[in-house]
C-alpha positions as MATLAB code, in Angstrom:
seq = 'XXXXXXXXXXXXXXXXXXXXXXXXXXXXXXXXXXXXXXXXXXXXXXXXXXXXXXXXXXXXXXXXXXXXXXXXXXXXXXXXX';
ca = [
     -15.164   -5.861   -7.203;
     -16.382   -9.452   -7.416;
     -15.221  -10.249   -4.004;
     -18.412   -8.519   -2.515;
     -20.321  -11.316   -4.407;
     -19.284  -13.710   -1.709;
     -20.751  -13.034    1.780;
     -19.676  -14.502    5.076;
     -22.071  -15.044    8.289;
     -21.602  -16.316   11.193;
     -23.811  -17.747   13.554;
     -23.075  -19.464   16.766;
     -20.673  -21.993   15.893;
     -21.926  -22.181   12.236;
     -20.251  -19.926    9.640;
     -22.132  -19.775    6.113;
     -20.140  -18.491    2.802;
     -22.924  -17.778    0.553;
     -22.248  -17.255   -3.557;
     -24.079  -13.919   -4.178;
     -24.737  -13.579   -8.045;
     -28.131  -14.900   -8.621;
     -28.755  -12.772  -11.762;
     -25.824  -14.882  -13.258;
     -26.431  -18.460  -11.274;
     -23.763  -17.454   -9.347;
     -21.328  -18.474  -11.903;
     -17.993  -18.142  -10.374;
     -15.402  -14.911  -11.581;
     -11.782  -15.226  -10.374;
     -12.481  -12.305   -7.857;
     -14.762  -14.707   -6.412;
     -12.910  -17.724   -5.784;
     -10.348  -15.750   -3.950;
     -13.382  -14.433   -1.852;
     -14.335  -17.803   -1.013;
     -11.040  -18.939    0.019;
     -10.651  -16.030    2.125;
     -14.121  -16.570    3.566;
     -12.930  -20.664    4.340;
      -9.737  -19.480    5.600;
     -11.486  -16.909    7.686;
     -14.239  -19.539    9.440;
     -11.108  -22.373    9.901;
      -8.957  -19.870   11.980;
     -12.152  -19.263   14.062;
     -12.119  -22.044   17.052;
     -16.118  -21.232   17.351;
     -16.486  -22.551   14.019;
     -17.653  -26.151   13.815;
     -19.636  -26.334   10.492;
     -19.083  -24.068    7.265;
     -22.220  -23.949    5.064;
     -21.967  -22.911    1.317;
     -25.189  -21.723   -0.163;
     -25.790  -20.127   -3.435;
     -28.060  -16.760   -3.276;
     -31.653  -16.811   -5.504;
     -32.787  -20.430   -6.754;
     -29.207  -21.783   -8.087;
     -26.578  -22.949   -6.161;
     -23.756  -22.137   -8.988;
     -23.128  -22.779  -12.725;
     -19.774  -23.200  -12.855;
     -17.276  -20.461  -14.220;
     -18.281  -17.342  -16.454;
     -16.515  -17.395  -19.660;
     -18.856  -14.654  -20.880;
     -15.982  -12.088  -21.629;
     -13.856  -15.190  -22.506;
     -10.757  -15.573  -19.399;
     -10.068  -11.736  -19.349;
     -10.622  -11.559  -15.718;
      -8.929  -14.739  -15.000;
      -5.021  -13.752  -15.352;
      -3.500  -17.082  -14.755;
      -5.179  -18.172  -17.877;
      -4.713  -15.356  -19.997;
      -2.873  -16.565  -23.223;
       0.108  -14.417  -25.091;
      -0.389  -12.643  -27.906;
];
């Protein structure tokens, strides 16, 4: 699922969402935006949380969105027909 390509630590008062596809520059699937807001909504309902860090794994911090198997796995823009 391409939610487990978006980790969450926490450390102290520091929480760090980190993009975890190097092997694709961490290009962003719809599985993983929804990870990522879940991770944000997860460190601003913590009260220990002062400072949210997003890192990309590998040397790349993210390339944007993968259109490699055009928008099948994104259904809100999935045309008819």
């Amino acid at each position: 699922m391409p939610r487990d390509f978006v980790k969450y630590g926490k450390a102290g008062a520091i929480a760090t969402i980190t993009l975890d596809r190097p092997e694709k520059f961490n290009a962003l699937r719809g599985g993983m935006v929804r990870g990522i807001e879940e991770a944000l909504k997860a460190a601003n309902r913590d009260d220990d949380v002062r400072v949210i860090v997003l890192e990309g794994a590998g040397d790349h911090f993210c390339a944007g969105a993968d259109f490699s198997d055009g928008l099948k796995h994104v259904r809100a823009h999935k045309e008819d027909g």
